[in-house]
C-alpha positions as CSV (number, residue, x, y, z in Angstrom):
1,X,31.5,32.0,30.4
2,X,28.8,33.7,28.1
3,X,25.5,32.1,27.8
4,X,23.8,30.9,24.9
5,X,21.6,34.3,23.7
6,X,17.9,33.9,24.9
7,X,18.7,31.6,28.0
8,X,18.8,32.5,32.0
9,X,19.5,31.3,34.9
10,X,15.7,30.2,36.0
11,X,14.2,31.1,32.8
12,X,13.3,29.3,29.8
13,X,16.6,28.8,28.2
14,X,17.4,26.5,31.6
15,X,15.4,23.8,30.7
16,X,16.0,20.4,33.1
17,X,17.6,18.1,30.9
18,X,20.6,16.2,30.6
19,X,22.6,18.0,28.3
20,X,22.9,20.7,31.2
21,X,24.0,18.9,33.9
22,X,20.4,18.9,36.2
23,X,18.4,15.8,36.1
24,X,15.3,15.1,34.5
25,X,12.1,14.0,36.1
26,X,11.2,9.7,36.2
27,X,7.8,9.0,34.7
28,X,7.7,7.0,38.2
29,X,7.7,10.9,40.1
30,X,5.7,12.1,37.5
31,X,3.0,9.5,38.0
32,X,3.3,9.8,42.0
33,X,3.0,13.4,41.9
34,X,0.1,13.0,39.6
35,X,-1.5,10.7,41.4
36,X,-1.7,12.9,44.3
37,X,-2.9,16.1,42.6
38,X,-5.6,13.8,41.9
39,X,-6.6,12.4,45.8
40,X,-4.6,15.3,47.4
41,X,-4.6,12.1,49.8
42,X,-1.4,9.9,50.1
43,X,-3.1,6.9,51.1
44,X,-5.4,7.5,48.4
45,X,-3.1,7.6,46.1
46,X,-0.8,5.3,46.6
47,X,-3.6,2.7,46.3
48,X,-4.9,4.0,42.6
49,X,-1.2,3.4,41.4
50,X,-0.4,0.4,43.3
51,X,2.6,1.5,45.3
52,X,3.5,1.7,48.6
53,X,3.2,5.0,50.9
54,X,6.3,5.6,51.6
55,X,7.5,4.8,48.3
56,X,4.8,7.3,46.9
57,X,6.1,10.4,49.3
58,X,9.3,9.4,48.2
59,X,9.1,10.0,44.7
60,X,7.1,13.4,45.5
61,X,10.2,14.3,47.5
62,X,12.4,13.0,44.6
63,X,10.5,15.2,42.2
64,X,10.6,18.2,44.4
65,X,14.6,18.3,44.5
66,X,14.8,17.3,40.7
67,X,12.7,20.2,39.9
68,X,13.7,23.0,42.7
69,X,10.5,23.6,43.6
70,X,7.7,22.8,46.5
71,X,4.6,21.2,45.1
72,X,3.0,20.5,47.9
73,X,1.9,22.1,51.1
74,X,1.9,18.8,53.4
75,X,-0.4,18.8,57.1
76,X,-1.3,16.6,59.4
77,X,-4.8,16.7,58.2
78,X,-4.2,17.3,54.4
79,X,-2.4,17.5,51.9
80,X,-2.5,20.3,49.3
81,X,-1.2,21.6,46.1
82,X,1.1,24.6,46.1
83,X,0.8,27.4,43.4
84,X,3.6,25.7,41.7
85,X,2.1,22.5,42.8
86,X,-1.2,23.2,40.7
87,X,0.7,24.5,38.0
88,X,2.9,21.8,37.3
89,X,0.1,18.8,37.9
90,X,-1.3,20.0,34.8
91,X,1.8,19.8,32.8
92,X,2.8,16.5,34.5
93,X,-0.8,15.2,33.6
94,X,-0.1,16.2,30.0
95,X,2.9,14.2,30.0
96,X,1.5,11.1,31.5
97,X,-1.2,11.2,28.8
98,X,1.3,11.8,26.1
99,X,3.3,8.6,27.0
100,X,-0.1,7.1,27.7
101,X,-1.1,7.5,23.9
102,X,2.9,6.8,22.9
103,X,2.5,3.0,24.6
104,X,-1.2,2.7,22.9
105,X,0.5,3.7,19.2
106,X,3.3,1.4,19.7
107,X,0.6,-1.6,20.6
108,X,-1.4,-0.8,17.9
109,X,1.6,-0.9,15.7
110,X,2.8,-4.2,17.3
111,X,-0.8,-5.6,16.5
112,X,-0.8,-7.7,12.9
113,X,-3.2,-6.1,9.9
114,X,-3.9,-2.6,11.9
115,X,-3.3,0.4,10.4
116,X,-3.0,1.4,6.9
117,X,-1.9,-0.9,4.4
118,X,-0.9,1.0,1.0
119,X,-1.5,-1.7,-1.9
120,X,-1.0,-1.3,-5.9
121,X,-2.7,-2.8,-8.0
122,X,-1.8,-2.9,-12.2
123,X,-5.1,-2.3,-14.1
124,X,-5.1,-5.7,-15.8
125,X,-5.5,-7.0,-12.7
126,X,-7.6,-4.6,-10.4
127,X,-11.4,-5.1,-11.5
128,X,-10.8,-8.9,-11.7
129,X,-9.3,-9.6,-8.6
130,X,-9.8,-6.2,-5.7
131,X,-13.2,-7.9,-5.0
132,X,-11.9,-10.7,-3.6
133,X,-9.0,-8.9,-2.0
134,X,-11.5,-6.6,-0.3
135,X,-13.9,-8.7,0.4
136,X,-11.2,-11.2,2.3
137,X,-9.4,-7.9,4.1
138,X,-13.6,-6.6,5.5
139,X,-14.4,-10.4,6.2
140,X,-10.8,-11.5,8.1
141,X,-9.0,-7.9,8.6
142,X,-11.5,-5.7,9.8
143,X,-9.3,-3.6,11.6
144,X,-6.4,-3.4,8.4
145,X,-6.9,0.5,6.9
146,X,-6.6,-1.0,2.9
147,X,-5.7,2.0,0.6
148,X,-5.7,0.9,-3.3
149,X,-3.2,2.5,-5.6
150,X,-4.1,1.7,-9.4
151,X,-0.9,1.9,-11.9
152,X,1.5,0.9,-14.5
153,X,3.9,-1.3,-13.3
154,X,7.1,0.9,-13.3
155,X,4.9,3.1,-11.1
156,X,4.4,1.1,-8.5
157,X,7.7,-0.4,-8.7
158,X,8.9,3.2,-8.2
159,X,6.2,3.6,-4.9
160,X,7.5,0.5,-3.4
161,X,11.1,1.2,-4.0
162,X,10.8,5.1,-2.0
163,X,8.1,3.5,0.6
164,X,4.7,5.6,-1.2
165,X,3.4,1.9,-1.6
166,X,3.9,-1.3,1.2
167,X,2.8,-4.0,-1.2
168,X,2.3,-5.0,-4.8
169,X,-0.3,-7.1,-6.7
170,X,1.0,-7.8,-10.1
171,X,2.4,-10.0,-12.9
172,X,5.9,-11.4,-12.2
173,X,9.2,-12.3,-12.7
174,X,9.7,-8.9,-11.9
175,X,14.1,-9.9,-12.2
176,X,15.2,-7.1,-10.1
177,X,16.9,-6.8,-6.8
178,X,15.2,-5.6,-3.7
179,X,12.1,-7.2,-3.5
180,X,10.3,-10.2,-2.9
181,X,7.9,-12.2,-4.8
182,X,5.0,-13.9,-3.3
183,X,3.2,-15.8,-6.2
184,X,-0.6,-16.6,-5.6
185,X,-1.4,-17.9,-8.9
186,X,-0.9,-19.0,-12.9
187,X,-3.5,-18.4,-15.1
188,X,-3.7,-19.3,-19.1
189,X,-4.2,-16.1,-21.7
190,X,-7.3,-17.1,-24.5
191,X,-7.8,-15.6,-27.6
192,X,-11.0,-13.2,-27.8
193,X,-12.2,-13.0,-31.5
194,X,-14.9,-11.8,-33.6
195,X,-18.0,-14.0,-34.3
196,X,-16.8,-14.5,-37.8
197,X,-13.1,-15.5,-37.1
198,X,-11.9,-18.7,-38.0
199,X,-10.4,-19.4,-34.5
200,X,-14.1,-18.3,-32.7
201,X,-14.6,-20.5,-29.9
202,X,-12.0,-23.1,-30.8
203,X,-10.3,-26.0,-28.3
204,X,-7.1,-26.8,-28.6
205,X,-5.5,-23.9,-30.8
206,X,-1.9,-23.9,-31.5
207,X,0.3,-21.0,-30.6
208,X,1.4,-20.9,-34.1
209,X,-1.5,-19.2,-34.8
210,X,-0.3,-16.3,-33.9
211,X,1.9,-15.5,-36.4
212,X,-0.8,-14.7,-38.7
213,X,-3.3,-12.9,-36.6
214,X,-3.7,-9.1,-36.0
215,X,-3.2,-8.7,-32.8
216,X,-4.6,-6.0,-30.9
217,X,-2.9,-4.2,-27.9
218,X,-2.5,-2.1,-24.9
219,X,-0.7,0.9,-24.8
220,X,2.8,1.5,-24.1
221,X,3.5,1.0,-20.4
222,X,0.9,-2.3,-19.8
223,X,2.7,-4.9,-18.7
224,X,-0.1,-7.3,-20.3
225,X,1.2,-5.6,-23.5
226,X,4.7,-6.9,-23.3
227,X,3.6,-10.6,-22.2
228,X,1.4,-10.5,-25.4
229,X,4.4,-10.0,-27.4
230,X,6.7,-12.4,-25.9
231,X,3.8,-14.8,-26.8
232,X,4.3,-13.7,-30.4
233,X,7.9,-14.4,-30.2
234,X,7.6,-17.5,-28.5
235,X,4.9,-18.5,-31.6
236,X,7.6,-17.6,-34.1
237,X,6.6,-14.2,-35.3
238,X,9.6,-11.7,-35.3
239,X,7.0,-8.9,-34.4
240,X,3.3,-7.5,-34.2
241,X,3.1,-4.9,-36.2
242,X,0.3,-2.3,-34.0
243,X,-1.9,0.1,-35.5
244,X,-4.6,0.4,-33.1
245,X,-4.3,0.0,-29.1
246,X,-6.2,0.7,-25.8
247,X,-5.8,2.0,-22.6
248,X,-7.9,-0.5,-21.1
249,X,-9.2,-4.4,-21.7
250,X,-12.5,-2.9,-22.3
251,X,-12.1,-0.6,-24.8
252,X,-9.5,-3.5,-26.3
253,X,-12.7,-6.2,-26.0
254,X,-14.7,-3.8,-27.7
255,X,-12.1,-3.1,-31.0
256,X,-12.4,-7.0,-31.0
257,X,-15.9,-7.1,-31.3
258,X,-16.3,-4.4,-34.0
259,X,-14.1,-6.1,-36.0
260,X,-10.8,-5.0,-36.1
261,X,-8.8,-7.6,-34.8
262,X,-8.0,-9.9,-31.9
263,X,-6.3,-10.1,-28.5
264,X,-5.1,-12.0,-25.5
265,X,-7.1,-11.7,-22.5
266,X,-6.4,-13.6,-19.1
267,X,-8.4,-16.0,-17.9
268,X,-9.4,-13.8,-14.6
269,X,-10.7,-11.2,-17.2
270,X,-12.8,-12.6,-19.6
271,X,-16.0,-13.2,-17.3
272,X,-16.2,-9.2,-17.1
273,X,-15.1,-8.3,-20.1
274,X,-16.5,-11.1,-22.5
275,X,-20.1,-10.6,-21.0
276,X,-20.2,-7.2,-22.7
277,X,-20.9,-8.2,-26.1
278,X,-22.8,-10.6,-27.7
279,X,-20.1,-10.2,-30.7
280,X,-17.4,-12.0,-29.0
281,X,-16.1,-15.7,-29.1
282,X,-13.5,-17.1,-26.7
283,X,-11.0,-19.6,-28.0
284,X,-8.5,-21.7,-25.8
285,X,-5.1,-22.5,-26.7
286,X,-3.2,-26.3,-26.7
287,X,-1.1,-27.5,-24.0
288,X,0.7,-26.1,-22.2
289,X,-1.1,-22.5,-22.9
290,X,0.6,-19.7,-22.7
291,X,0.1,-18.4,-19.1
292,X,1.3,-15.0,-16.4
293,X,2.1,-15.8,-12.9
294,X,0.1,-12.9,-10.2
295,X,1.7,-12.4,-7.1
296,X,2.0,-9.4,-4.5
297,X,5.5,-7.9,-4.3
298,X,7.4,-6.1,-1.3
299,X,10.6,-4.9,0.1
300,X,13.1,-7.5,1.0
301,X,13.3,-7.2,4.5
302,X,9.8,-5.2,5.2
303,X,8.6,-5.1,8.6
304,X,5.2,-6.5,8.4
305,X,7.0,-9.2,6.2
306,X,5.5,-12.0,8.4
307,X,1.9,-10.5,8.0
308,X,2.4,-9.8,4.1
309,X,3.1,-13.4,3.6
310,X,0.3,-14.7,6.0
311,X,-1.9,-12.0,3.7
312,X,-0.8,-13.7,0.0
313,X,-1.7,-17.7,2.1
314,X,-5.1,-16.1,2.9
315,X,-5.3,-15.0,-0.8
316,X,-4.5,-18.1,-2.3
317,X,-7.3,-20.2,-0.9
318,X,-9.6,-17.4,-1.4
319,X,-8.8,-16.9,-5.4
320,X,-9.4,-20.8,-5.8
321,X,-13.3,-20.3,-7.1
322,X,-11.5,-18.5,-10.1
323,X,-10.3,-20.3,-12.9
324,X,-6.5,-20.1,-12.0
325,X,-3.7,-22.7,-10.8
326,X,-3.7,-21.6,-7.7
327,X,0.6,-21.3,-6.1
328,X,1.5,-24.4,-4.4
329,X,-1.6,-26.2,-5.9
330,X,0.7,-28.3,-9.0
331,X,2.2,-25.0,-9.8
C-alpha cells in the first residue's frame, strides 16, 4: 500500500490518533505523567492530584505503551525523566493547560451577563434611553462586555438576522418572523411648536389637528418618520407633503424653533431636546394620544434567551422614573 506523500513510519505524518488505528493519550495519563515531571516523586504526586499510587504508575505505564516510548527512568531511590521523558512533559503540560483554559471558557460562557453583549440601538432612542441602560448594565452587570451599535432599523434588523448584533432596542411591531419581542414600554408622541403657534403649549389637542399642520420630518430610513405618518393617516390626512427633513431630532427641534414648522417628538425625547431652546412650546394631545411601543428584540430561540428576558424585567423597573407606561404596568 502507498503512503499518503509527507508521512512515515515514526515521523510526523504518523501522528497517534484514531483515524490510524493507534490509540490516543487519556487526559487521566496525561495529568499522571504530568504530575510526576513535576515531584519526580510518585508519592508526591499522586497526593497533588488526589489519586492513588498504584493507580498513578499505572497510568504512566498506560501512557508509555500508548505512546511507544519510555518517559521515565524509574529507581529504587528516584525517579527521573528520560530524554523523551523531558521532552514530552512539556508538551503534555501544554495540553493540560490548554484544556485547563478550554473548561475556564466554557464556565465563563455558562455564567449569565459575562462576555460581550452586542446591542443596537435606533437613534430616536439612543440618547434618551443608553443612560439608563448603561448605567443598570455598570450598577447590576458589571462583568457583561456591552458594545452599542447605533442604526436605522433595517440595519439592525439585518445584524440580528446574520448574528453581527445579539439584541435590539427599538420601536415595534416589528411583523416579521424570526424574532422575538420583549416590550418594556409605551410612550405618547407631543407636538413641539413655535412660540407663536396656535397649538403652543396646549392640553388636550385633537388629532385632527394634524391635517392642517406642516409637519416636519426625519429622513428616509427613521423609523420615527414612518410612525409620524401613520399618525397623519390615522388623523385623516391622505399625506404630508415634506420639503424639509433631518437626520436627527435635534436638528428637527431646531427647524421647529426657527420657524419652519412642527413635529412629533416622544415623550422620552423632549427633556433633551426641548431644553435647547427657549423658542419652543410643547403641546399634548387628547385621549388616547397617539403613542410607540420600545422593546429589545432577538432571535427566536437565542441562547442567552433566559438572560435577555431577565435583562428587559430589569429594564422595565429601571425606565419607571421616565414618563412612559411602563410593559405590564396597565399596558
Amino acid at each position: 500500500m502507498v503512503s499518503p506523500v509527507g508521512a512515515r513510519p515514526g515521523g510526523k505524518g504518523a501522528g497517534v490518533s484514531k483515524g490510524n488505528g493507534r490509540r490516543q493519550p487519556t487526559l487521566a495519563q496525561l495529568r499522571a505523567f504530568a504530575a510526576v515531571a513535576e515531584h519526580l516523586h510518585f508519592r508526591d504526586a499522586a497526593a497533588a492530584i488526589g489519586m492513588s499510587q498504584p493507580a498513578l504508575s499505572g497510568s504512566v505505564s498506560a501512557l508509555e505503551e500508548t505512546l511507544g516510548v519510555t518517559l521515565l527512568e524509574r529507581t529504587t531511590r528516584k525517579v527521573l525523566l528520560s530524554p523523551a521523558g523531558e521532552r514530552l512533559a512539556v508538551r503534555a503540560k501544554a495540553v493540560l493547560d490548554e484544556v485547563g483554559a478550554l473548561m475556564e471558557e466554557a464556565e465563563a460562557v455558562r455564567a449569565p451577563f459575562t462576555g460581550a453583549l452586542r446591542l443596537g440601538v435606533i437613534p430616536t432612542v439612543a440618547p434618551y434611553l443608553l443612560p439608563t441602560v448603561l448605567r443598570l448594565v455598570h450598577d447590576r452587570y458589571p462583568d457583561l462586555d456591552l458594545q452599542v451599535h447605533e442604526e436605522q432599523t433595517a440595519s439592525l434588523l439585518e445584524g440580528l438576522a446574520v448574528g453581527r448584533l445579539d439584541l435590539l432596542l427599538l420601536a415595534v411591531p416589528l411583523g416579521m418572523p424570526g424574532v422575538v419581542e420583549l416590550p418594556l414600554f409605551d410612550e405618547d408622541f407631543v407636538l413641539v411648536t413655535p412660540l407663536d403657534h396656535a397649538l403652543g403649549g396646549r392640553q388636550g389637542i385633537a388629532r385632527e389637528s394634524l391635517r392642517e399642520l406642516n409637519l416636519l420630518l426625519l429622513d428616509e430610513g427613521h423609523c420615527l418618520r414612518d410612525q409620524a405618518l401613520d399618525i397623519c393617516r390615522e388623523a385623516g390626512r391622505a399625506d404630508a407633503p415634506v420639503t424639509t427633513t433631518a437626520a436627527g431630532l435635534s436638528t428637527l427641534v431646531q427647524l421647529v424653533a426657527g420657524g419652519l414648522g412642527v413635529t412629533l417628538l416622544p415623550r422620552t425625547a423632549v427633556r433633551v431636546e426641548t431644553t435647547r431652546s427657549d423658542e419652543l412650546l410643547t403641546g399634548y394631545f387628547a385621549d388616547p394620544a397617539p403613542t410607540r411601543r420600545i422593546a429589545l428584540v432577538m432571535r427566536a430561540g437565542a441562547a442567552r434567551g433566559a438572560e435577555y428576558e431577565e435583562l428587559a424585567a430589569a429594564l422595565r423597573e429601571a425606565l419607571r422614573p421616565l414618563p412612559v407606561r411602563v410593559w405590564g404596568q396597565g399596558t
